[in-house]
C-alpha positions as CSV (number, residue, x, y, z in Angstrom):
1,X,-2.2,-37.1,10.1
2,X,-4.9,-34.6,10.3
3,X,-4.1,-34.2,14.0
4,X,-0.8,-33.6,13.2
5,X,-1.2,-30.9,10.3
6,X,-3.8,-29.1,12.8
7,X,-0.9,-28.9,15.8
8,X,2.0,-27.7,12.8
9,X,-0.4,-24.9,11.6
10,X,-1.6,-23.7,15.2
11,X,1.9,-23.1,15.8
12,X,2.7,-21.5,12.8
13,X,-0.9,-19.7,12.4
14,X,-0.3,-18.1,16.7
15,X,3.3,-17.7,15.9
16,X,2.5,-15.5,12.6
17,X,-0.4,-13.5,13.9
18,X,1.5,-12.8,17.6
19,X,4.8,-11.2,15.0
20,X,2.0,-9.3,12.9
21,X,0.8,-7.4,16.4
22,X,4.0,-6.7,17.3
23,X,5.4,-5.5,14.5
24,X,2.3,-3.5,13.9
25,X,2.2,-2.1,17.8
26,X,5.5,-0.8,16.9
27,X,5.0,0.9,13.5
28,X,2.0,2.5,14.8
29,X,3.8,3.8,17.9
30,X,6.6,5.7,15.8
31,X,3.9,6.7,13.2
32,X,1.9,8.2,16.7
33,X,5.1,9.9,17.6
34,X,5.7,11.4,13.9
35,X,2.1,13.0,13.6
36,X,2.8,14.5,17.2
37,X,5.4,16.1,15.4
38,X,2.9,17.5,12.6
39,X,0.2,18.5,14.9
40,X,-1.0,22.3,13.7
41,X,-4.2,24.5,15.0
42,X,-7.2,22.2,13.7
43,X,-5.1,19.0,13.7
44,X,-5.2,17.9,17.3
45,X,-4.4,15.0,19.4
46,X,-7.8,13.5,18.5
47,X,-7.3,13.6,14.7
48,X,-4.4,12.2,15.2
49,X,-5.4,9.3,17.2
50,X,-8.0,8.7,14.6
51,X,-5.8,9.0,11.3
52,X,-3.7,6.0,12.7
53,X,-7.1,4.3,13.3
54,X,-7.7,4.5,9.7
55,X,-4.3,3.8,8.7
56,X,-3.8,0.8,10.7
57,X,-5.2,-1.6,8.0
58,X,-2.7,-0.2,6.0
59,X,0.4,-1.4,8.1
60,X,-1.1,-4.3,8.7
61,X,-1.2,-5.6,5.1
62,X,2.2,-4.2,4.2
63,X,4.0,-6.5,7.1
64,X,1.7,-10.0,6.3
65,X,4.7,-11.1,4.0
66,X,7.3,-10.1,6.9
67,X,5.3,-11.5,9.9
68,X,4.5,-15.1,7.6
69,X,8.3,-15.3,7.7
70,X,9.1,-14.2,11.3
71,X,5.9,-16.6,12.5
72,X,7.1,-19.5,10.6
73,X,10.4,-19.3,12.3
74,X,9.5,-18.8,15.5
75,X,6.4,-21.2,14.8
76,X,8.6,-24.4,13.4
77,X,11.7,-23.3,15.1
78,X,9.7,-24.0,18.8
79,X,8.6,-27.1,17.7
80,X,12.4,-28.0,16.8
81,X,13.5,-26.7,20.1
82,X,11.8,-29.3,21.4
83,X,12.6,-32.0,18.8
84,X,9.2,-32.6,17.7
85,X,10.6,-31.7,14.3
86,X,13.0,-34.8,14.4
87,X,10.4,-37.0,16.1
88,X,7.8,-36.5,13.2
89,X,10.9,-36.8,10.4
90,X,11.7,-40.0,12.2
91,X,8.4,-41.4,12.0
92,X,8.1,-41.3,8.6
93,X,6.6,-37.5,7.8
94,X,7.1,-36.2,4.8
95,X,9.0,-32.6,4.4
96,X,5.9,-32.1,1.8
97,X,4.0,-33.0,4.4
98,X,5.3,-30.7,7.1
99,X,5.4,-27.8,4.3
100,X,2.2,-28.2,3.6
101,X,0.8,-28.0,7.2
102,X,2.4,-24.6,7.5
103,X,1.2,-23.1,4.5
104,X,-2.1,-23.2,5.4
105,X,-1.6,-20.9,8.0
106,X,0.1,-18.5,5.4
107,X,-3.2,-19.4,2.9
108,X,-4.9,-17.4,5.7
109,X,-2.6,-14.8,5.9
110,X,-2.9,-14.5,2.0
111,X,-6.9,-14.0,2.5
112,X,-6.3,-11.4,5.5
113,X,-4.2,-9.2,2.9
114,X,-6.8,-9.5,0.2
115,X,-9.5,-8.5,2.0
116,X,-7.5,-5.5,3.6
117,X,-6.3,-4.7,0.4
118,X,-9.2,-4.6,-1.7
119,X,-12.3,-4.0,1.0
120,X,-10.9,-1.8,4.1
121,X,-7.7,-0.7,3.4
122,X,-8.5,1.4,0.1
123,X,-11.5,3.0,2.0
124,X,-9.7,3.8,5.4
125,X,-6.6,5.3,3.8
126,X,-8.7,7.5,1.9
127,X,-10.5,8.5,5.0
128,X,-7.3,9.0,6.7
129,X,-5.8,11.3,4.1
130,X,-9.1,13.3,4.0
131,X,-9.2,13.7,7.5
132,X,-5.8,15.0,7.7
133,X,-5.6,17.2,4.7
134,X,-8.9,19.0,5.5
135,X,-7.9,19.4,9.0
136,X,-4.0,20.6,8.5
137,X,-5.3,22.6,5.2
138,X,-5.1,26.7,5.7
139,X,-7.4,28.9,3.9
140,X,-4.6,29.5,1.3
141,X,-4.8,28.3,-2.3
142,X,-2.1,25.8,-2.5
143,X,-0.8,23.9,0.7
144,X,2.0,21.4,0.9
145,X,-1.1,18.6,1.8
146,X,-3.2,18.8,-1.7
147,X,-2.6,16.9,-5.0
148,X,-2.1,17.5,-8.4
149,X,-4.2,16.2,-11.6
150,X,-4.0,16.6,-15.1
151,X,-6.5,16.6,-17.5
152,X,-5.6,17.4,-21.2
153,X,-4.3,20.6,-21.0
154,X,-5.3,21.5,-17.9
155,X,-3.3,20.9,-14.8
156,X,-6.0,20.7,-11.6
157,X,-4.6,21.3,-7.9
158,X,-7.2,20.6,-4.9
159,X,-6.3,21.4,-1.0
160,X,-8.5,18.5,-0.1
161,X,-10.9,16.0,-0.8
162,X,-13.5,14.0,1.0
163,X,-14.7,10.6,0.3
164,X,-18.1,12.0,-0.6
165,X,-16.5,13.7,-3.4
166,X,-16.3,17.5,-2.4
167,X,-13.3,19.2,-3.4
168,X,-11.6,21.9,-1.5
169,X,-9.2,24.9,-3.0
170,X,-9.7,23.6,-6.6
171,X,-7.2,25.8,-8.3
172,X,-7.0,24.9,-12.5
173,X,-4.9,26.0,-15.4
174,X,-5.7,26.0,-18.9
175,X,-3.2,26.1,-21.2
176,X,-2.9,26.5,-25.2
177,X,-1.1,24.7,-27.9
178,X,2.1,27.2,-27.0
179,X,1.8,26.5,-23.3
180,X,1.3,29.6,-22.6
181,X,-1.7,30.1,-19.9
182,X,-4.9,31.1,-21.1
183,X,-7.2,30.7,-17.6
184,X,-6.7,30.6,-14.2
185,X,-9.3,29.0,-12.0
186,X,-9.8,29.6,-7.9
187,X,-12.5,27.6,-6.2
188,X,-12.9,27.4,-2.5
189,X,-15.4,24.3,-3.5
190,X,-16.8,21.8,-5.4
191,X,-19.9,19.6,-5.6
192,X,-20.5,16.9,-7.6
193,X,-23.9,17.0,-9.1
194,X,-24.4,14.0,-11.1
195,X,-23.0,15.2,-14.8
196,X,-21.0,18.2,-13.7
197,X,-19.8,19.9,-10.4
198,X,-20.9,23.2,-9.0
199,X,-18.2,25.6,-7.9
200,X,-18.5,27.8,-4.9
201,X,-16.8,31.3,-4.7
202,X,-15.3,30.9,-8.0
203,X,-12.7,34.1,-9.0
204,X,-11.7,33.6,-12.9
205,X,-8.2,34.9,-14.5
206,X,-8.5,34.8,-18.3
207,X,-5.4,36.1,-20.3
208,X,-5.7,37.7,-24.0
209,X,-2.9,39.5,-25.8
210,X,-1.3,40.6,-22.6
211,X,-4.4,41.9,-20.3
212,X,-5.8,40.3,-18.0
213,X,-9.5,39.8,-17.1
214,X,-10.9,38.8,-13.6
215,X,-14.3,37.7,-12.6
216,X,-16.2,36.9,-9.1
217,X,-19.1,34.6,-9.3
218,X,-21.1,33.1,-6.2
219,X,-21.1,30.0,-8.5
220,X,-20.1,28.4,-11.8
221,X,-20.9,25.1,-13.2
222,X,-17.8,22.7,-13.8
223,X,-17.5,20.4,-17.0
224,X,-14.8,17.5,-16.3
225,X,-14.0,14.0,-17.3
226,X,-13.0,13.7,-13.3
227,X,-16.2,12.0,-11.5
228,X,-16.4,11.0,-8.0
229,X,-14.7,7.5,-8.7
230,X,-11.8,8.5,-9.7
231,X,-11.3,10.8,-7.1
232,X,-11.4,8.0,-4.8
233,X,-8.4,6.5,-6.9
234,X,-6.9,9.8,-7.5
235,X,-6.7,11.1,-3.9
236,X,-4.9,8.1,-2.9
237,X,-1.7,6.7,-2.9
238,X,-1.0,3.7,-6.1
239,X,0.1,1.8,-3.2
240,X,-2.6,2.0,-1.3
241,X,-5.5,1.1,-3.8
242,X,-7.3,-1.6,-4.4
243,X,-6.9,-4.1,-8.0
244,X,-9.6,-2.8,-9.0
245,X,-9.6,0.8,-8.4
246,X,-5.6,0.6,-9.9
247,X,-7.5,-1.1,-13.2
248,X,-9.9,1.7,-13.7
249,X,-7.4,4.6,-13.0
250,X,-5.0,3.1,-15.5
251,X,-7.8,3.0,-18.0
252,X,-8.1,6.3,-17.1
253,X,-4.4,7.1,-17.4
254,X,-4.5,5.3,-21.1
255,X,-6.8,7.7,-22.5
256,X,-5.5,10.7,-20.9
257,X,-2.2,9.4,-22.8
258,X,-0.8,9.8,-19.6
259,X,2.4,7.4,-18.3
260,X,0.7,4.2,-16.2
261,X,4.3,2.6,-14.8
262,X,4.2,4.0,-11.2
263,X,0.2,2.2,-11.0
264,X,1.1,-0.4,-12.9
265,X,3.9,-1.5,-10.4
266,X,1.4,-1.1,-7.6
267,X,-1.1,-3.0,-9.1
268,X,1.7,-6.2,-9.6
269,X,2.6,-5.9,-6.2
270,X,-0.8,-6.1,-4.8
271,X,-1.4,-9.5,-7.3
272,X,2.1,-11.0,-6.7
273,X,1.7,-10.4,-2.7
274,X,0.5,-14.2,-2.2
275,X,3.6,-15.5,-3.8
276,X,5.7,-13.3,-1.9
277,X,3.9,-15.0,1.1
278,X,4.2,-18.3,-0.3
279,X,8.0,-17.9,-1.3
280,X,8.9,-16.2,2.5
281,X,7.5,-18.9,4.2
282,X,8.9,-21.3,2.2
283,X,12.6,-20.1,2.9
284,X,11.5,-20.1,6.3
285,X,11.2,-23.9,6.7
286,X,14.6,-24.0,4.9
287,X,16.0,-22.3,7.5
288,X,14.5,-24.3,10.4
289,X,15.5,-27.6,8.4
290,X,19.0,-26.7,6.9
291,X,21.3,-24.0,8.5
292,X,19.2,-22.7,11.6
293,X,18.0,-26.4,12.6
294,X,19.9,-26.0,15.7
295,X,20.8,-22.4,16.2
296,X,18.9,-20.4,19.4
297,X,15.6,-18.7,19.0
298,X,16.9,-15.2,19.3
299,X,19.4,-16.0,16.0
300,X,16.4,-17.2,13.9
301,X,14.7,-14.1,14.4
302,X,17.3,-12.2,13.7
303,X,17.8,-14.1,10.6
304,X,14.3,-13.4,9.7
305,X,14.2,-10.2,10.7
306,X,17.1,-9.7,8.1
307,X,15.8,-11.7,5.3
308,X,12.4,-9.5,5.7
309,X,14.0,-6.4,5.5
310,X,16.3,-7.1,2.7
311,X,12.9,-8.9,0.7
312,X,11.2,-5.3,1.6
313,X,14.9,-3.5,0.1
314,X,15.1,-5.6,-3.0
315,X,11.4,-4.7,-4.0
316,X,11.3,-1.1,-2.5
317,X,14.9,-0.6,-5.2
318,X,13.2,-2.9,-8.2
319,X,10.5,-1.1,-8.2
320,X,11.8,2.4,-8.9
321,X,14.4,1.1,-11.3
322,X,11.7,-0.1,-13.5
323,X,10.4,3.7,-13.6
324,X,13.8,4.8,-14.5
325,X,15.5,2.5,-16.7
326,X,11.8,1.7,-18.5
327,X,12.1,-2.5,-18.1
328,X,9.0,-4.3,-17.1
329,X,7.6,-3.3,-13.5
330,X,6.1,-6.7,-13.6
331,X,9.8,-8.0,-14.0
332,X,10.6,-5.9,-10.9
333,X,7.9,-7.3,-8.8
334,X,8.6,-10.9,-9.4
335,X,12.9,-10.3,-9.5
336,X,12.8,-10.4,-5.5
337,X,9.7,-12.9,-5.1
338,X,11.4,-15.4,-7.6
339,X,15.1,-14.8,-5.6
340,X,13.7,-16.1,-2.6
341,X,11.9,-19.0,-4.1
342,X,14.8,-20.3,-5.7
343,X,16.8,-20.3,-2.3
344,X,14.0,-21.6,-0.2
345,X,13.6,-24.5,-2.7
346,X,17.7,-25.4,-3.0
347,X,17.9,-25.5,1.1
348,X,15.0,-27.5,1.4
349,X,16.3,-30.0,-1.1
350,X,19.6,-29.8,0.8
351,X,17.8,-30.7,3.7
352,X,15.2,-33.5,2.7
């Protein structure tokens, strides 16, 4: 029996991992050809080669859920191509038995994505957006690559960041209880030092009873609640950061009384990606045992292919929603994941 789970997870494990690189040959080839198209003076064709270096761990954990589909049916469905499938059935194996030999291979899968998503990915992307912000950035104060931050009543904007911390273009506004602006704040950058950061070429815009009062100074300390941490959460996408780093900001976001939905939802997705796995691959053996048992290759990976896409719809239209309409986004992470496990389960029953 050992034998025989180690020859049903080889398949499955080479099929899975064979769909991952393709799938992730071809999303980096169209993401090549779209920063070609963003290229600008100081953003070459070596940055760009680069940023989809960095961004590759990226794609590869978003597709593990699609590819751990895809690979089981191409892995099972060759092994009922050649009626190895019914051979094993025949002599006694177990459907349990069967499904538990291919989700071992998706067990690995599961630990690929939580070591991208927690280790690598979080620290490439944030490389990769630093890269390509400071390169594509102009020496203007506001360009269409920086990012907003609000802190109390001020409202931050910074052209760039690097992982080390320094801040480029750090513009601020302070406002008062009648939201009207009080001080305007131009840095072309900022060091952290420990308990405060240093601006660099600081010009100040302070506002009283309708003058307005503007300073110069080579330097001028910084007192903020924004430390070099969360910057690393801050300059990066919800999507892209790790459990923990989504934990701290939303701490962060708690105290700031600021709304924590949009990281919340990122946060369940990242947890609830093993069941996803786990509830893919199991309506991929339904498939191979009950209504693709004896269909051609090419119409089982079609089939996945749709199934994927329509897993990756469902969540990518939940997910919002939640935002909007204000229900649970931990309701709208598990909506799609428990879909699927509830028709992978009824086939397979069907079929046993």
């Amino acid at each position: 029996m050992k034998k025989l789970d180690r020859y049903i997870g080889l398949n499955v494990l080479v099929s899975m991992l064979v769909v991952m690189v393709i799938i992730v040959f071809l999303d980096t080839l169209f993401g090549f050809m779209t920063q070609l198209d963003a290229m600008r003076a100081n953003y070459q064709l070596p940055q760009v080669m680069q940023y989809m270096l960095l961004t590759t761990p990226k794609r590869i954990y978003e597709i593990i859920p699609v590819s751990a589909l895809i690979g089981c049916l191409v892995g099972l469905g060759a092994l009922a191509n050649h009626s190895e499938l019914i051979v094993m059935r025949a002599a006694g194996v177990s459907l349990s038995r069967i499904g538990w030999a291919v989700m071992k291979p998706a067990i690995v899968l599961m630990l690929i994505g939580l070591v991208l998503s927690e280790y690598v990915s979080p620290v490439s992307e944030q490389m990769a957006q630093s890269l390509k912000k400071i390169t594509r950035s102009a020496d203007g104060k506001y360009t269409d690559e920086g990012l907003w931050h609000r802190e109390g009543d001020s409202y931050m904007y910074f052209n760039a960041v690097e992982p080390n911390g320094v801040l480029y273009g750090i513009s601020i506004f302070r406002f008062d209880e009648k939201r009207q602006v009080q001080e305007t704040i131009y840095a072309e950058r900022a060091i952290n030092q420990g308990n405060h950061w240093m601006m660099e070429n600081v010009e100040t815009s302070t506002y009283t009873d309708g003058q307005v009062e503007t300073r110069v100074q080579s330097t001028k300390e910084w007192l903020t609640d924004l430390t070099t941490t969360l910057l690393k959460v801050v300059v990066v996408k919800p999507d892209d950061l790790s459990m923990t780093g989504l934990l701290t900001y939303i701490d962060y976001l708690d105290k700031q009384d600021l709304e924590t939905g949009e990281y919340q939802l990122a946060f369940y997705k990242k947890v609830l990606q093993p069941a996803a796995i786990f509830a893919l691959v199991l309506i991929g053996m339904s498939f191979v045992f009950g209504p693709l048992r004896t269909v051609p290759m090419g119409l089982r990976l079609f089939s996945g292919v749709i199934t994927g896409v329509t897993f990756m719809i469902l969540q990518n239209l939940a997910g919002p929603a939640s935002l909007v309409f204000g229900f649970s986004p931990l309701l709208a992470v598990t909506l799609p994941i428990g879909i699927c496990f509830v028709i992978g389960v009824v086939l397979l029953k069907r079929a046993g």
